[in-house]
N, C-alpha and C positions, 0 to 999 in steps of 0.2 A: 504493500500500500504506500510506504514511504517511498519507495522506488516511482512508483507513477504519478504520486504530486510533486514528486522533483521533476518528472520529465515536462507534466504540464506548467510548472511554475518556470522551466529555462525556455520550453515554448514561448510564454507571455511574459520572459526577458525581450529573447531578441526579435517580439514582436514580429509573429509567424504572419499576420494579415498583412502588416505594412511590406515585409517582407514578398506575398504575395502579389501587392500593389506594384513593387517594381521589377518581378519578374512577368507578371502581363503585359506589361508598359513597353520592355524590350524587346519584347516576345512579341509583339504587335508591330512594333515599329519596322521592327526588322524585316518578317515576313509580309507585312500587309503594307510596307513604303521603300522599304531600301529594295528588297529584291524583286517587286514589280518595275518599280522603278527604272533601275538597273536593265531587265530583260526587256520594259515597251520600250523606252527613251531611248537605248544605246546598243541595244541588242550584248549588253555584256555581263559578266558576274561581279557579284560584289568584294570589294578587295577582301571584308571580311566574311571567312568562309562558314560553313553553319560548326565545324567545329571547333575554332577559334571563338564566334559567337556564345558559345554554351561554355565555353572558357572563363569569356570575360562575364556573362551573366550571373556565376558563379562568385566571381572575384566580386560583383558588384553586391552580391546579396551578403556575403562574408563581411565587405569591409563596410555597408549597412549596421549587420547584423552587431559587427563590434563597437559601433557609432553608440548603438542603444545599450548596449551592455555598461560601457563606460559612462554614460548620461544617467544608468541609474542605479552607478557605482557613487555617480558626487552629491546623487539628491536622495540621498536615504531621509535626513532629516527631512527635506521640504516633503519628500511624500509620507513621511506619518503623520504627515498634518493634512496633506491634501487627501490622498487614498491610499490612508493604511490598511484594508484590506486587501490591496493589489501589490505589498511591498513583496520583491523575491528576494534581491540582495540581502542577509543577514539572516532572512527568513525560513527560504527555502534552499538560497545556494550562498555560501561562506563568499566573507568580501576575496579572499584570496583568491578562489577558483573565477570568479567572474573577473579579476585582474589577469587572470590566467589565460581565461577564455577571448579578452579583447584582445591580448596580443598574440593569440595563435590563429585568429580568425583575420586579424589584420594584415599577420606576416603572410599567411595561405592566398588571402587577399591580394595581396601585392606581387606575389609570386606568381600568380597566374594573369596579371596581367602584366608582369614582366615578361612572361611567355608570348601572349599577344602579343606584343609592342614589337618583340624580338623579329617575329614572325611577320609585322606588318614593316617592319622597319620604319617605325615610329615611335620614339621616344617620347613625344611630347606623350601619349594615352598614360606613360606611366610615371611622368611628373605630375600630370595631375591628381591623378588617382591618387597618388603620395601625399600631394597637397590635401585632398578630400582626407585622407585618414589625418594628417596634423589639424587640422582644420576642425574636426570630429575631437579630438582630443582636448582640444584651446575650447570650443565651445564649450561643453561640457564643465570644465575646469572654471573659464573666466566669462565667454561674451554671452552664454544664457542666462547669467543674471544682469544684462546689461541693456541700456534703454535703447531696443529695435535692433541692435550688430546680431546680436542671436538669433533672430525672425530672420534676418537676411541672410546669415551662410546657413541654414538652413532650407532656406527659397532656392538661393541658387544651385546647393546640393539635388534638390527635389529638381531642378531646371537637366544639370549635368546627367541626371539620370537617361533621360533624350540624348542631351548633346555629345555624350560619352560613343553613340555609335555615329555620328557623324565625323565626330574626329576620327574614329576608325576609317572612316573611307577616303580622307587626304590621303594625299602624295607626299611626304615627305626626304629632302634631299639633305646633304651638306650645305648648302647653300641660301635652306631659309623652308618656310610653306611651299606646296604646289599643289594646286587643285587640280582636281581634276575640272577642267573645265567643259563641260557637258552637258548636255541638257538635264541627264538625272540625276551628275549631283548637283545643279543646281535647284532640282525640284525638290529634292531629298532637306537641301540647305532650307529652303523658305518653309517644310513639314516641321523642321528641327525647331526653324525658330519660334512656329506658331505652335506645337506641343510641350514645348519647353517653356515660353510665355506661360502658357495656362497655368503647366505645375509651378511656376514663381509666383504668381497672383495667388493659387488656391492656397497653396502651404503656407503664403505666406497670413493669408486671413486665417486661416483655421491655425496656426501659432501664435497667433494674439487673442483669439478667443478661448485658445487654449489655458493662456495666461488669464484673461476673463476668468475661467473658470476656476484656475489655481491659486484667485491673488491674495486670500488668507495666509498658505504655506509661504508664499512668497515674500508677503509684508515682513514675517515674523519673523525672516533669517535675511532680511534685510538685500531682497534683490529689488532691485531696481526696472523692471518689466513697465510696458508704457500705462496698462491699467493703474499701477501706483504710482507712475510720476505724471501722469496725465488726468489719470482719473479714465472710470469706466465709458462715462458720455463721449469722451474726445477720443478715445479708443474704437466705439462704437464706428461715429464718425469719419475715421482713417479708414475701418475698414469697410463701411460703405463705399466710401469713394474708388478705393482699389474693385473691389465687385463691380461698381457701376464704368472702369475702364473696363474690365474683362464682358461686363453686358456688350458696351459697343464693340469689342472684339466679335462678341460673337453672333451680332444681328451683321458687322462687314462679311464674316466668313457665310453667313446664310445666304445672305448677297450676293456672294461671288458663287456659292455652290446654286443659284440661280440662273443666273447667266450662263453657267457651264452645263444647266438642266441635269443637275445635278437635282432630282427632287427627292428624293428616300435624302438623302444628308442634310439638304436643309429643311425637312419636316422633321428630323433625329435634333437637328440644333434646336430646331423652335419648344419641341416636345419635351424635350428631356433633355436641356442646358439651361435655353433662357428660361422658361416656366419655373424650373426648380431655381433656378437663381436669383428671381424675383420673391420665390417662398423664402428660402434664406434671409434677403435682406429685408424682408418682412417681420422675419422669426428673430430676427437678429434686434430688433429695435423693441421686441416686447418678451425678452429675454432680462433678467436681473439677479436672480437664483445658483449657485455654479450646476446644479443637476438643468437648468437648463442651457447654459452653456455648453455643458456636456453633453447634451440632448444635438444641440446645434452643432460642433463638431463634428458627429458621427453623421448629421445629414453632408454635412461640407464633403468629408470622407468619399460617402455614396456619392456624390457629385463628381468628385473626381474619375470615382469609378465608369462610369457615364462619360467623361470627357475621355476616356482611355479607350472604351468602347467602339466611342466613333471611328478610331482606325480603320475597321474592320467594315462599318456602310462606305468609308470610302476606299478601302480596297474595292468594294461591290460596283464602283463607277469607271475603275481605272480601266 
């Protein structure tokens, strides 16, 4: 019995659903934009191959998976305040082993996209990725408790999780960048920057309402999150505003998926993006409680899942 709430409690360390979240996300991009892409535009294959792909997929859930490990290696305190029923560090797994587990999941992490990188002959996929694991580290340690720096290498984290297979399909030389310059990576480029956009807007709303919902724990050991140096109302407000760019983001993309009679994609955006997106910023403004906060998070979540979705109606167009 103690054997199986250990296993469920390292499960819901390194957060098995968000985990899930970014290997659909890859999983998607890859077969439903890069490799169509690839084969109608240019008649060619993608630099990265499906088993370099399942490489670095790997590397990216690993070096995720020790992100979350280490983040609730520094907030033992703040979460017996905010959800002490959900603590595992000390609880379920000794601080030692989970100091254990970030850095063997890290180094596994880094190794397998050193593999990649080797294989693509590109170095840059595995400074960054390096960067993402220091980066994971320092947040954790210093910019999570710090007013918006935490929200934001966390957004662009959530962003890199896209961008991470475009950079796989540069050229890279001695000499500097080399694109490929072609119609599909170019198509591939403007996918990248409008899937990657979204997960920067969503993650970065739903880690401020996250904070929303945390900001007792947080007050009391003295972080600094925009709900307590702003105050909830002015938090509310920021992240209205961020929703209501990603709205018009995505009545342009309906737009354009008009004109290209693209209709199943822009009835999929109207349906299930903007409509839930407007319940959000709905839900968002008659929200005051952290269980509703919490409540609203998990719709943000599902939203996401939904923006990730759509890959896949428009594979159905291409």
């Amino acid at each position: 019995m103690k054997t199986i709430s250990s296993i469920i409690g390292f499960f819901r360390l390194i957060r098995v659903l968000n985990l899930f979240f970014i290997f659909l996300t890859q999983f998607l991009f890859y077969y439903c934009i890069i490799v169509p892409q690839h084969s109608i535009l240019s008649f060619s294959e993608p630099r990265l191959n499906s088993y370099n792909f399942f490489l670095l997929v790997a590397a990216s859930l690993l070096i995720a998976a020790a992100g979350y490990i280490i983040n609730d290696y520094f907030d033992i305190n703040i979460d017996r305040v905010n959800k002490p029923q959900r603590i595992v560090v000390d609880n379920v797994i000794s601080r030692r082993w989970a100091m254990f587990f970030h850095f063997l999941f890290s180094l596994i992490g880094l190794s397998l996209t050193a593999l990649v990188a080797k294989s693509l002959n590109n170095g840059l996929l595995f400074v960054l990725n390096l960067f993402s694991v220091i980066m994971l580290w320092f947040y954790s340690t210093i910019f999570k408790r710090k007013l918006l720096i935490g929200n934001i290498i966390i957004s662009f984290l959530s962003a890199w999780v896209v961008m991470v297979l475009y950079v796989c399909e540069m050229q890279i030389d001695f000499n500097g960048i080399l694109l490929r310059s072609n119609q599909s990576m170019l198509k591939i480029y403007q996918l990248a920057v409008v899937y990657a956009g979204f997960a920067f807007i969503v993650s970065l709303v739903r880690e401020i309402v996250k904070d929303m919902e945390d900001i007792e724990g947080d007050r009391k050991y003295f972080c600094q999150t925009m709900p307590i140096v702003w105050g909830t109302p002015a938090s509310k407000i920021f992240v209205s505003v961020w929703m209501v760019v990603l709205a018009g983001m995505l009545f342009f993309m309906m737009g354009y998926a008009l004109l290209k009679s693209y209709l199943i994609l822009s009835g999929y955006v109207f349906l299930f993006l903007i409509i839930p997106l407007v319940d959000i910023i709905l839900k968002l403004f008659r929200s005051s409680q952290p269980k509703d906060f919490k409540q609203l998070s998990s719709r943000i979540k599902l939203f996401m899942l939904l923006g990730i979705l759509s890959m896949i109606v428009y594979f159905y167009h291409i």
